[in-house]
C-alpha positions as CSV (number, residue, x, y, z in Angstrom):
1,X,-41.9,169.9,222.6
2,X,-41.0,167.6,220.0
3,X,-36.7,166.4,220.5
4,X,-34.1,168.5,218.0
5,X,-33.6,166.3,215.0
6,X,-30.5,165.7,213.7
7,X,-31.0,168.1,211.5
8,X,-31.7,170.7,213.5
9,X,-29.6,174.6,213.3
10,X,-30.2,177.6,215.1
11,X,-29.6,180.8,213.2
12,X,-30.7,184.2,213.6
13,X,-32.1,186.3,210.9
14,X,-30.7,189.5,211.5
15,X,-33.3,191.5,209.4
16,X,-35.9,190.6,211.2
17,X,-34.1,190.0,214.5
18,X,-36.2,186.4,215.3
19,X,-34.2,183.5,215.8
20,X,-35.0,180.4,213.7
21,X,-34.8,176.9,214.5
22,X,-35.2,173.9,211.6
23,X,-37.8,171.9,213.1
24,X,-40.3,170.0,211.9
25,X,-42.8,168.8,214.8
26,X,-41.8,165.4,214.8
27,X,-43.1,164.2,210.9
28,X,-40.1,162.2,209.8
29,X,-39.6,160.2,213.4
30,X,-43.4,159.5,213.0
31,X,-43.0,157.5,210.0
32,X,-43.8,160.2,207.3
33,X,-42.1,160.6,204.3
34,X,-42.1,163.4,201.4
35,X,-43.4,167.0,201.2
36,X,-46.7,167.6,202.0
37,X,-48.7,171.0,203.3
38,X,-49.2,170.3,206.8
39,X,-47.8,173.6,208.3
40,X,-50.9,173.7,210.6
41,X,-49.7,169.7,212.0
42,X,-46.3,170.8,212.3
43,X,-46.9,174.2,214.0
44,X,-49.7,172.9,216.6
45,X,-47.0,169.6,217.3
46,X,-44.3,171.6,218.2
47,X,-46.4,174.4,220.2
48,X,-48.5,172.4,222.3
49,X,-45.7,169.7,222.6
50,X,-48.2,166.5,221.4
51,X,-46.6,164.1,219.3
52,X,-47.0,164.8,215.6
53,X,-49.5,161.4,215.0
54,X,-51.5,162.0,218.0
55,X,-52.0,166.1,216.2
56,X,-52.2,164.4,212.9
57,X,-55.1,162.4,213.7
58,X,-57.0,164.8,215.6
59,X,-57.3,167.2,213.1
60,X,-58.1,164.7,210.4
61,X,-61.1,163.2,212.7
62,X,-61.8,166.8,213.2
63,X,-62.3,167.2,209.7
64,X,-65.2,164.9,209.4
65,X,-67.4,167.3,211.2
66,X,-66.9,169.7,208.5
67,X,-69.6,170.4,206.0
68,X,-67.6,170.8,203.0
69,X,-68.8,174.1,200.3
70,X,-69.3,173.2,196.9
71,X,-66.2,172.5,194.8
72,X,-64.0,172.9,198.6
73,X,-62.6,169.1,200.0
74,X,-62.3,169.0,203.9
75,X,-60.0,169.7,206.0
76,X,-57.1,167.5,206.0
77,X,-53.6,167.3,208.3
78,X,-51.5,166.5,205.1
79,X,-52.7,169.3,202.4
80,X,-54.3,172.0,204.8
81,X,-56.3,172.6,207.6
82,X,-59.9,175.3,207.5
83,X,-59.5,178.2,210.3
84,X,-62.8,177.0,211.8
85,X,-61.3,173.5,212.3
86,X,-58.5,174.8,213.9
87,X,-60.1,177.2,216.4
88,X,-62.3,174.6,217.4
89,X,-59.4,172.0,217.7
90,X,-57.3,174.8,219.8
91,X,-60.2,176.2,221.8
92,X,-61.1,172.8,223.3
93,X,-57.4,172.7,224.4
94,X,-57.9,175.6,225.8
95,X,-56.0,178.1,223.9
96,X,-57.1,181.5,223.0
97,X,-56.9,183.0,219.9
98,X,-55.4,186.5,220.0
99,X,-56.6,188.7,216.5
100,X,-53.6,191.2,215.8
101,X,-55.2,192.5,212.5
102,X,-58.5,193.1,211.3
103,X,-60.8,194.7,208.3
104,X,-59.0,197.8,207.6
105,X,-56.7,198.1,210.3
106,X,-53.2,197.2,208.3
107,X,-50.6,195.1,209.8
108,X,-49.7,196.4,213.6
109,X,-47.7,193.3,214.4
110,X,-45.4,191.5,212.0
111,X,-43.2,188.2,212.7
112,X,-40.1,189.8,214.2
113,X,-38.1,190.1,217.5
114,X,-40.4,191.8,220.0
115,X,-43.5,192.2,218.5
116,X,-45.1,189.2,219.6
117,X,-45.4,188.2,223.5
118,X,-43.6,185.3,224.6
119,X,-44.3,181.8,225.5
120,X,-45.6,179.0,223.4
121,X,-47.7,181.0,220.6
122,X,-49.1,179.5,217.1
123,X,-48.5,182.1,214.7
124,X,-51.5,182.7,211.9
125,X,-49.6,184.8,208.7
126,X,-50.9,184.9,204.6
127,X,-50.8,181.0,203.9
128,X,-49.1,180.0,206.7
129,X,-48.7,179.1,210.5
130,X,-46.1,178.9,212.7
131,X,-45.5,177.8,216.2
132,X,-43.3,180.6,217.8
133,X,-41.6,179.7,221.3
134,X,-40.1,182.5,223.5
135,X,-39.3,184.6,220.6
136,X,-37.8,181.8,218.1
137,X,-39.7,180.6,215.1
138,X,-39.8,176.9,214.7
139,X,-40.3,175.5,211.4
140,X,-39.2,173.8,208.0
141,X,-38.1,177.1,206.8
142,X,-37.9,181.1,207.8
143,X,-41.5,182.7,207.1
144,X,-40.2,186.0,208.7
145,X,-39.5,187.7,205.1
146,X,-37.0,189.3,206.9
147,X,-39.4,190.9,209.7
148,X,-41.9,192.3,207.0
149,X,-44.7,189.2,207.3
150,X,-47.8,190.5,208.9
151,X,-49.2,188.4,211.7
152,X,-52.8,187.9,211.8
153,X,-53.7,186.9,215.2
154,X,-52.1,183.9,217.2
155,X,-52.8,181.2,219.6
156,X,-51.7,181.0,223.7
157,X,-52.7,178.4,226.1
158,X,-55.3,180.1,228.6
């Protein structure tokens, strides 16, 4: 995992019981500057514990073997990354993917203390994903919405 930044606070959101932890996989110490959309970069840096660049440029080569829908742009690391491209980038690391919700079923899991199992997990919720280690959400900013955001499915190294 990725070092705390200097920036870095631990707090605990008490609705949702989930501890949360600024973090932001390593972008700013890799040279990168601004905002940009790359929750899916940030989340897979800091649960797999490769360096933000090395992620970065794996999924953007990863991209290239997309074939891209009318009006829809590739994948990219920066503004967003397709589901396919992630499965495939996370299956040949030999992580499975763990569906928590499907067609129909309503939300049976949400992003709150003790509803996920623990270990080194990347979270898929609407929009968003999140690496989750041991039970404390790593990221730029809380997605819990206070223990009420539904968790699609997740990742966990075989």
């Amino acid at each position: 995992m990725a070092g705390p930044t200097p920036r870095q606070s631990v707090w605990c959101n008490m609705a949702s019981g989930m501890p949360f932890v600024y973090h932001d996989g390593g972008r700013a110490s890799a040279g990168f500057k601004g905002e940009a959309r790359d929750c899916v970069t940030r989340a897979v840096a800091i649960a797999t514990g490769l360096p933000y660049r090395e992620v970065y440029d794996s999924l953007d080569s990863a991209s290239l073997h997309e074939r891209p829908r009318q009006g829809k742009q590739r994948s990219s690391a920066r503004t967003g990354v397709w589901k396919q491209t992630l499965r495939r980038f996370m299956e040949e690391r030999d992580w499975l993917w763990t569906p928590t919700m499907s067609i129909g079923s309503g939300c049976t899991v949400h992003l709150r203390s003790g509803e996920l199992p623990m270990g080194r997990l990347l979270v898929s919720v609407s929009r968003h994903v999140v690496a989750v280690i041991d039970g404390v959400v790593m990221d730029t900013y809380d997605p819990t919405r206070d223990g009420t955001r539904c968790v699609y499915g997740y990742y966990a190294k075989d």
